[in-house]
SEFIZA-3560 file (N, C-alpha, C; in Angstrom, 3 decimals):
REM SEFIZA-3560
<numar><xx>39.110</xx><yy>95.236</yy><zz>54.211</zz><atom>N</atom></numar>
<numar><xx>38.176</xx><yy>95.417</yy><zz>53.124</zz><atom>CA</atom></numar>
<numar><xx>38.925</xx><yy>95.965</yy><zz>51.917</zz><atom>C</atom></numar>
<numar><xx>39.890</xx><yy>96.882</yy><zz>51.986</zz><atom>N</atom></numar>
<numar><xx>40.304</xx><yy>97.793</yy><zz>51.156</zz><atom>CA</atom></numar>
<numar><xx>41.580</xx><yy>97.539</yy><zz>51.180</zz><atom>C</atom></numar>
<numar><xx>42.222</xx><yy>97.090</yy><zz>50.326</zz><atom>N</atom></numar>
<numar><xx>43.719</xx><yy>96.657</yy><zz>50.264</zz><atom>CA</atom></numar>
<numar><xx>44.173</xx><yy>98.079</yy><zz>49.940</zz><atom>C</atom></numar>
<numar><xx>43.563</xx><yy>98.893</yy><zz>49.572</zz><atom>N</atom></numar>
<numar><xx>44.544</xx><yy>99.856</yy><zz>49.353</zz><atom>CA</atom></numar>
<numar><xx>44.672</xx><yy>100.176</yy><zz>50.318</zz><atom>C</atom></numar>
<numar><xx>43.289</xx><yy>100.564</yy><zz>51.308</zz><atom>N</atom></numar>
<numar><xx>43.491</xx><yy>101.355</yy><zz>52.624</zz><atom>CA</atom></numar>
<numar><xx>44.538</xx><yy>100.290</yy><zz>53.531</zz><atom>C</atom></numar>
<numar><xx>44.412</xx><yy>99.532</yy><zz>53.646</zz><atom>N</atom></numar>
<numar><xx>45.394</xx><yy>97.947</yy><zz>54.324</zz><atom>CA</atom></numar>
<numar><xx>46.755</xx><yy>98.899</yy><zz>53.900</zz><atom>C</atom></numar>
<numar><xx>47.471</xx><yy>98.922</yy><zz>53.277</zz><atom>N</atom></numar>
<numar><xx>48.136</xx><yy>99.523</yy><zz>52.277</zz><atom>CA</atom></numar>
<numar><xx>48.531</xx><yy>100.760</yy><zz>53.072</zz><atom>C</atom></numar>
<numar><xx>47.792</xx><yy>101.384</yy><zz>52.848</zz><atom>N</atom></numar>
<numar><xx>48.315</xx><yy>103.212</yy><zz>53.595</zz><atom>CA</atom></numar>
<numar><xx>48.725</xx><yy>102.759</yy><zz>54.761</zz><atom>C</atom></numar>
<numar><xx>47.929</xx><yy>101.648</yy><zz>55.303</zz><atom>N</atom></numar>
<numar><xx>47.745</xx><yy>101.648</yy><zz>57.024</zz><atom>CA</atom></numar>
<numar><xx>49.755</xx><yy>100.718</yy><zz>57.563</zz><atom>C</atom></numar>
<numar><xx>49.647</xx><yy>100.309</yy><zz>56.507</zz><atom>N</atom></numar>
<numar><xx>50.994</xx><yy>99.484</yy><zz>56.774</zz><atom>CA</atom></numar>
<numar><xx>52.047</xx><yy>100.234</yy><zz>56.394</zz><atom>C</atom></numar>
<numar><xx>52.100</xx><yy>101.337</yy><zz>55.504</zz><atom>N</atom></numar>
<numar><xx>52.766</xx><yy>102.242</yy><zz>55.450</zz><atom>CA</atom></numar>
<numar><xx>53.177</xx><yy>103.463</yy><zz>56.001</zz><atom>C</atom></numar>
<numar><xx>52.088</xx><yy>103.791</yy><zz>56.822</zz><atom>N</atom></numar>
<numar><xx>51.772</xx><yy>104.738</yy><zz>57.886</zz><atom>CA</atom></numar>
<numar><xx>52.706</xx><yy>103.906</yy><zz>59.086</zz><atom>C</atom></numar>
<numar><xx>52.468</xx><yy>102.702</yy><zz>59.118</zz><atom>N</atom></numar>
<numar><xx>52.770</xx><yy>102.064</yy><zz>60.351</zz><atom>CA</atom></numar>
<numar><xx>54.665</xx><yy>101.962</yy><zz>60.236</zz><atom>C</atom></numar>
<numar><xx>54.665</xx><yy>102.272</yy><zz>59.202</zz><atom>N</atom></numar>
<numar><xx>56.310</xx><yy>101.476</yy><zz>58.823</zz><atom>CA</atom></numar>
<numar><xx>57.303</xx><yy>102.925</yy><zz>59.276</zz><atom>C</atom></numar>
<numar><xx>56.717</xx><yy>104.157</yy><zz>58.267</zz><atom>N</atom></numar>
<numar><xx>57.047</xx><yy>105.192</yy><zz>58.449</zz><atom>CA</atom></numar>
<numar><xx>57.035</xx><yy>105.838</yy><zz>60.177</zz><atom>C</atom></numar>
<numar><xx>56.156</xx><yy>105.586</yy><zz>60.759</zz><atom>N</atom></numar>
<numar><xx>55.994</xx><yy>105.827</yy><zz>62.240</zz><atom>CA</atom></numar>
<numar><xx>57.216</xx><yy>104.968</yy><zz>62.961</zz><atom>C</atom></numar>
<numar><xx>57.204</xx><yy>103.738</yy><zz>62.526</zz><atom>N</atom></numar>
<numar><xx>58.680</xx><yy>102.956</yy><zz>63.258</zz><atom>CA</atom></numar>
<numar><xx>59.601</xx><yy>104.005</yy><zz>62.562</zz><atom>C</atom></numar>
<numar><xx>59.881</xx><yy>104.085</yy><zz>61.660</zz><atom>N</atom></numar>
<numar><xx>61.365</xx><yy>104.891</yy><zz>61.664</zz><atom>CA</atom></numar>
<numar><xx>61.530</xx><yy>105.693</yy><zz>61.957</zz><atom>C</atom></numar>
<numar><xx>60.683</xx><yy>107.071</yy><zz>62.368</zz><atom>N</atom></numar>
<numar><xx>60.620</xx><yy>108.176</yy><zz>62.652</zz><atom>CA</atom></numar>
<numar><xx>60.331</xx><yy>107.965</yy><zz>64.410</zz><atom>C</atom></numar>
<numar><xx>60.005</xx><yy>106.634</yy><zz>64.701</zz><atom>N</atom></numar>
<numar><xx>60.441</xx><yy>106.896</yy><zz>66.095</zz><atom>CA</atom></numar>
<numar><xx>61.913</xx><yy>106.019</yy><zz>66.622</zz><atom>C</atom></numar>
<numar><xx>62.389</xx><yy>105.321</yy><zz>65.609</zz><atom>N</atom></numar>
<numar><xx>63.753</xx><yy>104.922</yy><zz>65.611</zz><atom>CA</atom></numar>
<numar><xx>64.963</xx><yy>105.730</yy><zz>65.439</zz><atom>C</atom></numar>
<numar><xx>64.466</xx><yy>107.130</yy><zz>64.345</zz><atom>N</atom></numar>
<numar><xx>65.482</xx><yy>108.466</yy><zz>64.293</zz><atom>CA</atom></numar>
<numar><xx>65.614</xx><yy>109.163</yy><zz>65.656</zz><atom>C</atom></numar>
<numar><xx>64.135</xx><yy>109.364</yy><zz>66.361</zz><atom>N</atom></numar>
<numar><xx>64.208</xx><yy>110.070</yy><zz>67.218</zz><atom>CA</atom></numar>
<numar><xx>64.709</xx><yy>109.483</yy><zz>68.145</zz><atom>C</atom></numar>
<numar><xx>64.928</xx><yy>108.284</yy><zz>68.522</zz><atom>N</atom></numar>
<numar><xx>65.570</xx><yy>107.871</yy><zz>69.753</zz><atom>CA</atom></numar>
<numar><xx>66.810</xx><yy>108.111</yy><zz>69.393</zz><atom>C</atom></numar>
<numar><xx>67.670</xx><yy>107.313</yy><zz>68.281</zz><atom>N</atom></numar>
<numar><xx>68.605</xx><yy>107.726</yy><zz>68.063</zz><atom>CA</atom></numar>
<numar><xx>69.194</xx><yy>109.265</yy><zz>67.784</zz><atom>C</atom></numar>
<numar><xx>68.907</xx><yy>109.776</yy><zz>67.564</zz><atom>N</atom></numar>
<numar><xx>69.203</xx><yy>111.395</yy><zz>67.423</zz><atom>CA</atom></numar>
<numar><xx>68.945</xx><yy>111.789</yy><zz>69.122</zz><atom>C</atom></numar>
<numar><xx>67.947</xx><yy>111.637</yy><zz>69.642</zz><atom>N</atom></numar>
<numar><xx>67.617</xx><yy>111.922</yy><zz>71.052</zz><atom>CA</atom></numar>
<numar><xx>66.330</xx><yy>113.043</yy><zz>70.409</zz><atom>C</atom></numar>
<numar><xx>65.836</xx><yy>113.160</yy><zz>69.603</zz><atom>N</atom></numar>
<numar><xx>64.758</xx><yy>113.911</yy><zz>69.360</zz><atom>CA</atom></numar>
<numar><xx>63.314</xx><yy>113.121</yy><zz>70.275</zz><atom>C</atom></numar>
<numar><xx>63.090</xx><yy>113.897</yy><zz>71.372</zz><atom>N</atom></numar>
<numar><xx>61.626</xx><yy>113.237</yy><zz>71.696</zz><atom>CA</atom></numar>
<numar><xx>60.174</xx><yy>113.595</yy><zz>71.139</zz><atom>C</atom></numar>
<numar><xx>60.449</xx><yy>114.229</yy><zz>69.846</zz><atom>N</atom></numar>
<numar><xx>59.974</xx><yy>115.034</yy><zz>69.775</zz><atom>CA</atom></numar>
<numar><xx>59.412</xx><yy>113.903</yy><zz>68.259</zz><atom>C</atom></numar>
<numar><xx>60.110</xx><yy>113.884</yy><zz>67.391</zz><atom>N</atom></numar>
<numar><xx>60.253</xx><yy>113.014</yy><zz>66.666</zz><atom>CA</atom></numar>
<numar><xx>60.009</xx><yy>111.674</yy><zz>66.959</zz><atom>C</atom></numar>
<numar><xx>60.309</xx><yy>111.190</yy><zz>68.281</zz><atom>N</atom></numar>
<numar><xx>59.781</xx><yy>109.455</yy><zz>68.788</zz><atom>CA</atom></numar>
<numar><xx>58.477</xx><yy>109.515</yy><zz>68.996</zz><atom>C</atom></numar>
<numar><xx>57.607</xx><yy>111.109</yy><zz>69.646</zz><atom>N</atom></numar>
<numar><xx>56.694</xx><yy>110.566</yy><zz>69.838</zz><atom>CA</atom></numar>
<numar><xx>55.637</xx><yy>110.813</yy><zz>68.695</zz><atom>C</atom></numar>
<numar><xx>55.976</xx><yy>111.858</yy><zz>67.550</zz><atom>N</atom></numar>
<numar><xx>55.274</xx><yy>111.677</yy><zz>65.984</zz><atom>CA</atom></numar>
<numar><xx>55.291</xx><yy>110.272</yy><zz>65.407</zz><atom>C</atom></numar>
<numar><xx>56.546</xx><yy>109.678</yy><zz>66.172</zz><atom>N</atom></numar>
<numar><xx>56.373</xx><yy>108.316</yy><zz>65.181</zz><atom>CA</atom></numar>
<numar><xx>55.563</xx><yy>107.288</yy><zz>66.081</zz><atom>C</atom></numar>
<numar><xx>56.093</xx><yy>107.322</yy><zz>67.333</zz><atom>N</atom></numar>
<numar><xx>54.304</xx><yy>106.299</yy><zz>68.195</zz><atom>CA</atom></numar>
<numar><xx>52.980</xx><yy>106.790</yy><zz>67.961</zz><atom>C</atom></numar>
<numar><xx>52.845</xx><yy>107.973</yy><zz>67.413</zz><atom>N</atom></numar>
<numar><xx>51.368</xx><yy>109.097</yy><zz>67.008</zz><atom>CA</atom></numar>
<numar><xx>51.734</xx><yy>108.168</yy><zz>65.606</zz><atom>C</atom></numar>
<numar><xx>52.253</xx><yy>108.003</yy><zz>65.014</zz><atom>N</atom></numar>
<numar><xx>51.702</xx><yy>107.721</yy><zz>63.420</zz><atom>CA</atom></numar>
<numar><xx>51.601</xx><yy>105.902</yy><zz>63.506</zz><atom>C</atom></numar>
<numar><xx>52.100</xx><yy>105.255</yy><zz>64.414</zz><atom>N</atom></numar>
<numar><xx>52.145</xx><yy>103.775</yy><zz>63.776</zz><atom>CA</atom></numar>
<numar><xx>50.657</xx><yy>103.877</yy><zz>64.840</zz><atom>C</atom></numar>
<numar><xx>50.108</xx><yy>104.519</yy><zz>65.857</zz><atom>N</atom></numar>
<numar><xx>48.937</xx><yy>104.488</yy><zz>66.810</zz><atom>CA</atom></numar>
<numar><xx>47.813</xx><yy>104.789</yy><zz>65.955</zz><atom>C</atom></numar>
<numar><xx>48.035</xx><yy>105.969</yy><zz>64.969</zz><atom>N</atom></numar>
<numar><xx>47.061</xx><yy>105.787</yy><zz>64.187</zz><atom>CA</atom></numar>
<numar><xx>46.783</xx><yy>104.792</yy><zz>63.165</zz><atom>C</atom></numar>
<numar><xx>47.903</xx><yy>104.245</yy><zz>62.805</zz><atom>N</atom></numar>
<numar><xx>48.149</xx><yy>103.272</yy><zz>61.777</zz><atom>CA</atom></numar>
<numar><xx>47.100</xx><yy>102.157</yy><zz>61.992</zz><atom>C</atom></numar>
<numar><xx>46.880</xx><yy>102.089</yy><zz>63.574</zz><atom>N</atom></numar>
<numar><xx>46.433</xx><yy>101.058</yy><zz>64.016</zz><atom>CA</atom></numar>
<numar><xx>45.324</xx><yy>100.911</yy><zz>64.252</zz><atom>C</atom></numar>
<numar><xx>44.875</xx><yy>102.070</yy><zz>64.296</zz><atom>N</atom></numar>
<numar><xx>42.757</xx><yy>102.454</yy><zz>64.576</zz><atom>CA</atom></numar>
<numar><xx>43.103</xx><yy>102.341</yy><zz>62.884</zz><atom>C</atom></numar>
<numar><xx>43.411</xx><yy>102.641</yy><zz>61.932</zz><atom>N</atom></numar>
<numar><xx>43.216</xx><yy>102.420</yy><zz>60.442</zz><atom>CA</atom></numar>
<numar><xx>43.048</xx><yy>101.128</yy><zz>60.402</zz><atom>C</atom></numar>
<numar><xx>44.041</xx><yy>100.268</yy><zz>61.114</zz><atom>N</atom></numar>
<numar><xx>43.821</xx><yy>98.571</yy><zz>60.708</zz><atom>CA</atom></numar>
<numar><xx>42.425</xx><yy>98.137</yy><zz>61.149</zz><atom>C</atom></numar>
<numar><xx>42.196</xx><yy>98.811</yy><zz>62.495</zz><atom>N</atom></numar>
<numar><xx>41.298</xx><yy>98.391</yy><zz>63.468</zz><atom>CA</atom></numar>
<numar><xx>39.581</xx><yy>98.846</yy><zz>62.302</zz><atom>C</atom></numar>
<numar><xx>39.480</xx><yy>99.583</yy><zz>61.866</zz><atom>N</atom></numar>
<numar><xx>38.397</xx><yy>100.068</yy><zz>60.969</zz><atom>CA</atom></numar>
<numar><xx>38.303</xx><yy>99.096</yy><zz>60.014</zz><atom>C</atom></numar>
<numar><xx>39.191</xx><yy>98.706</yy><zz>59.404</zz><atom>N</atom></numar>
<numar><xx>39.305</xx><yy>97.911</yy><zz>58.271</zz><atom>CA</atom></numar>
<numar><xx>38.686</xx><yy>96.645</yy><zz>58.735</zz><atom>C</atom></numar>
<numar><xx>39.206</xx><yy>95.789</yy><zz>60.001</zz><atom>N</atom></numar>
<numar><xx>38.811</xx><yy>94.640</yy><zz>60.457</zz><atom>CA</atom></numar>
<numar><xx>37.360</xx><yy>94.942</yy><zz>60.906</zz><atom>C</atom></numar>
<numar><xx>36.775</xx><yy>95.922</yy><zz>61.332</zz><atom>N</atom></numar>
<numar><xx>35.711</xx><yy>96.144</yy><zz>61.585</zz><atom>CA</atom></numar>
<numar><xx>34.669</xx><yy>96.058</yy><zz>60.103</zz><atom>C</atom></numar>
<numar><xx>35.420</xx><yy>97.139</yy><zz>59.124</zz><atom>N</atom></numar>
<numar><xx>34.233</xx><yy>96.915</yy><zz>57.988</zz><atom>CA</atom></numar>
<numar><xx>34.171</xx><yy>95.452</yy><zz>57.440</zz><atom>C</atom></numar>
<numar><xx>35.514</xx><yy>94.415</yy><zz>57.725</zz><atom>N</atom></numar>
<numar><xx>35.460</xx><yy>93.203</yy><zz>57.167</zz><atom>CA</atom></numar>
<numar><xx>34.167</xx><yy>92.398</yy><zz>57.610</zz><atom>C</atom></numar>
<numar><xx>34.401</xx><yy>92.757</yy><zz>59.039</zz><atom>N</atom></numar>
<numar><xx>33.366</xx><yy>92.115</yy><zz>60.041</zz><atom>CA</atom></numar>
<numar><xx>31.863</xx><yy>92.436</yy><zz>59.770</zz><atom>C</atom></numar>
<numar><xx>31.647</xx><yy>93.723</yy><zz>59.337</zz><atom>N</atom></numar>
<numar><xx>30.571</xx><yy>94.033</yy><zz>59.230</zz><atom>CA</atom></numar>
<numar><xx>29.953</xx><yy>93.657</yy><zz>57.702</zz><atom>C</atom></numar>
<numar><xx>30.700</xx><yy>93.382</yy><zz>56.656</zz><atom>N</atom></numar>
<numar><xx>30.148</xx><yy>92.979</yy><zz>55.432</zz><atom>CA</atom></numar>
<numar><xx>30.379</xx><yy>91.983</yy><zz>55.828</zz><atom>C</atom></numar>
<numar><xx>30.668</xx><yy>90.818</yy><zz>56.589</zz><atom>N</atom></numar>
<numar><xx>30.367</xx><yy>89.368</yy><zz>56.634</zz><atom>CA</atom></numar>
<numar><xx>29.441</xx><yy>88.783</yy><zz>57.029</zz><atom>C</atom></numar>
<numar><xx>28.775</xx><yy>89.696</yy><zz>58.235</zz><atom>N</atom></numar>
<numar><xx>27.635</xx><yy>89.785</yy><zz>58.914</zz><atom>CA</atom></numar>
<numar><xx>26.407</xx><yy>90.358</yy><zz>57.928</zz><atom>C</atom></numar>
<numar><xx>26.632</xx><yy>91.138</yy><zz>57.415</zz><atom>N</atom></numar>
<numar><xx>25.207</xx><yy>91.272</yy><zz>56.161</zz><atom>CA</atom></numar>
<numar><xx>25.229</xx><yy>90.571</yy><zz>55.386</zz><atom>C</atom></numar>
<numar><xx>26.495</xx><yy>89.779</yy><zz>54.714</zz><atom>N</atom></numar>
<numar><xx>26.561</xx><yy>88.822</yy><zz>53.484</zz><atom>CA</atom></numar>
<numar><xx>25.635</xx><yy>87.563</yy><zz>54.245</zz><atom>C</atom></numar>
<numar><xx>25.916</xx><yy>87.115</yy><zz>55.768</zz><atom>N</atom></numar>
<numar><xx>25.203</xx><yy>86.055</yy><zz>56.190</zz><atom>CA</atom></numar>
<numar><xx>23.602</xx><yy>86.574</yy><zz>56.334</zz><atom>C</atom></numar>
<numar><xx>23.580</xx><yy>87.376</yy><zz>56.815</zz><atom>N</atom></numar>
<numar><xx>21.872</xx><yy>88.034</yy><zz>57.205</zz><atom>CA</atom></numar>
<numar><xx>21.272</xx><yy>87.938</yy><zz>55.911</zz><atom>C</atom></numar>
<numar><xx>22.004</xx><yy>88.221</yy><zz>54.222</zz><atom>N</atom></numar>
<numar><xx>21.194</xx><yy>88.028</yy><zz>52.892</zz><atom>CA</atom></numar>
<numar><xx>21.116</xx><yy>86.515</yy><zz>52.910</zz><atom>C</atom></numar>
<numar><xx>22.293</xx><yy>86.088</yy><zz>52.793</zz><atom>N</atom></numar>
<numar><xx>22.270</xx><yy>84.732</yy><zz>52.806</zz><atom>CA</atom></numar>
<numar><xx>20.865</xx><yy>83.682</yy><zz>53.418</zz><atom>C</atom></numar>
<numar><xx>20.709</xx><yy>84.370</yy><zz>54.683</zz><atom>N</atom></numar>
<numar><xx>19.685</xx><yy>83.636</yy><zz>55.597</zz><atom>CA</atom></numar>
<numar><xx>18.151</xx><yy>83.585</yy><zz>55.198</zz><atom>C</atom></numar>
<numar><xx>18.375</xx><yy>85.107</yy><zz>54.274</zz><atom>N</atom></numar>
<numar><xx>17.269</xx><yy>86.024</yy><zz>54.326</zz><atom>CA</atom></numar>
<numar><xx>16.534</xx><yy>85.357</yy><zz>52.612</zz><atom>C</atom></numar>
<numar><xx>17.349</xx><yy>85.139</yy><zz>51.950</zz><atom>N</atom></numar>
<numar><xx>16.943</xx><yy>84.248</yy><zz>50.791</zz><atom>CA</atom></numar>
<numar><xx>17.000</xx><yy>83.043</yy><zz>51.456</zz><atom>C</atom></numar>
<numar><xx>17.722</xx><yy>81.864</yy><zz>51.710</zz><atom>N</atom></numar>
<numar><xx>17.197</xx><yy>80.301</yy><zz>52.175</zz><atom>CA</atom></numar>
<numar><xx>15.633</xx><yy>80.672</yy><zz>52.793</zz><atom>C</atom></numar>
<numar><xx>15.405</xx><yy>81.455</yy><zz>53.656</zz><atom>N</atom></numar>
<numar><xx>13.563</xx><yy>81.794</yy><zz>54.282</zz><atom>CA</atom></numar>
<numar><xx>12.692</xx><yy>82.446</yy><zz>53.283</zz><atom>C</atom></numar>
<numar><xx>13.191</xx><yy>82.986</yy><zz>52.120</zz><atom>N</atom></numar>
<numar><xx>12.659</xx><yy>83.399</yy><zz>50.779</zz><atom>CA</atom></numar>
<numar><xx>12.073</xx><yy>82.027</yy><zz>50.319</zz><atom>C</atom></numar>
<numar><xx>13.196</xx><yy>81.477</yy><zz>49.954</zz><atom>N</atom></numar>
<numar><xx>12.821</xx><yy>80.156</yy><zz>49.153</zz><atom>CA</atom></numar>
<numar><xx>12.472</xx><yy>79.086</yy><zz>49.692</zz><atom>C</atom></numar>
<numar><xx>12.472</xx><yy>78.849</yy><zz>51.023</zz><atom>N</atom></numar>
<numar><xx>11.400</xx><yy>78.122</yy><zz>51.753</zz><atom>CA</atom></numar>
<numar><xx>10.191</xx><yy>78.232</yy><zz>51.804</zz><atom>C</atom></numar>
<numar><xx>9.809</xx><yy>79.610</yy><zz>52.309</zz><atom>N</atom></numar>
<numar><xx>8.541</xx><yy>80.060</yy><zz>52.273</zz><atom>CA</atom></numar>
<numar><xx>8.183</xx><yy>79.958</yy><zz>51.283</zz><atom>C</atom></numar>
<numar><xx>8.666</xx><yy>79.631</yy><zz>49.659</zz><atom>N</atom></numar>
<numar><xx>7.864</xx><yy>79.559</yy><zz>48.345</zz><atom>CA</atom></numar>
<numar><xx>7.702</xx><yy>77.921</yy><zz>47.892</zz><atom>C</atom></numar>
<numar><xx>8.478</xx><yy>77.610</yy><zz>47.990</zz><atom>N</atom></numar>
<numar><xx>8.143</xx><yy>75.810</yy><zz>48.486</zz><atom>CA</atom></numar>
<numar><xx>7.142</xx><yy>75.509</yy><zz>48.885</zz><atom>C</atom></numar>
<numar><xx>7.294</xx><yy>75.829</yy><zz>50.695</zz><atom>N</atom></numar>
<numar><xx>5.831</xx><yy>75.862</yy><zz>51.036</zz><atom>CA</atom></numar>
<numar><xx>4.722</xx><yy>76.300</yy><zz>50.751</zz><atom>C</atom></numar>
<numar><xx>4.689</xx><yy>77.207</yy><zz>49.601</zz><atom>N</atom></numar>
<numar><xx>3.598</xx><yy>77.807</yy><zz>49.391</zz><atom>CA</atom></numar>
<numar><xx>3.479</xx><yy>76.625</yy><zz>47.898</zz><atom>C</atom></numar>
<numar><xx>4.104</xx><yy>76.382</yy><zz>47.348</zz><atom>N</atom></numar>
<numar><xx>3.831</xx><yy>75.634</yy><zz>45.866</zz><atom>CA</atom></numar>
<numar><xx>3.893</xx><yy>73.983</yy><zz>46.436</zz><atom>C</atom></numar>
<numar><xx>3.447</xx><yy>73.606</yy><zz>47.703</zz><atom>N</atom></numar>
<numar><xx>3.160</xx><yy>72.037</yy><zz>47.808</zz><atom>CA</atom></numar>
<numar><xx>1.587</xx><yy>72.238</yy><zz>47.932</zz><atom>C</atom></numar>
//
């Protein structure tokens, strides 16, 4: 829905790979697992986003439906 939020979420996700790529390399486990915690959240962020997409597509069709039975019903009423 939100390119910006899209945006944080891919950046969140990018930053989490490297910070769990330092920590392996360094041997910090400590640091690998902040960075699987940040690209994991990264990912319920994406996951929200695809959800609100889903959910304004589903009301855009329900208006959609909801006027064509508007303007039917006035048809039928003006024959």
């Amino acid at each position: 829905m939100s390119i910006e939020d899209r945006a944080k979420a891919a950046a969140q996700k990018a930053e989490g790979k490297g910070q769990e790529v330092v920590g392996k390399v360094t041997g910090s486990s400590q640091d690998e697992a902040a960075g699987k915690a940040k690209q994991a959240g990264a990912k319920v962020s994406e996951g929200i986003e695809d959800a609100k997409d889903k959910v304004a597509d589903v009301a855009n069709k329900v208006g959609d439906k909801m006027r064509d039975g508007i303007e039917n019903a006035k048809n039928e009423l003006n024959k």
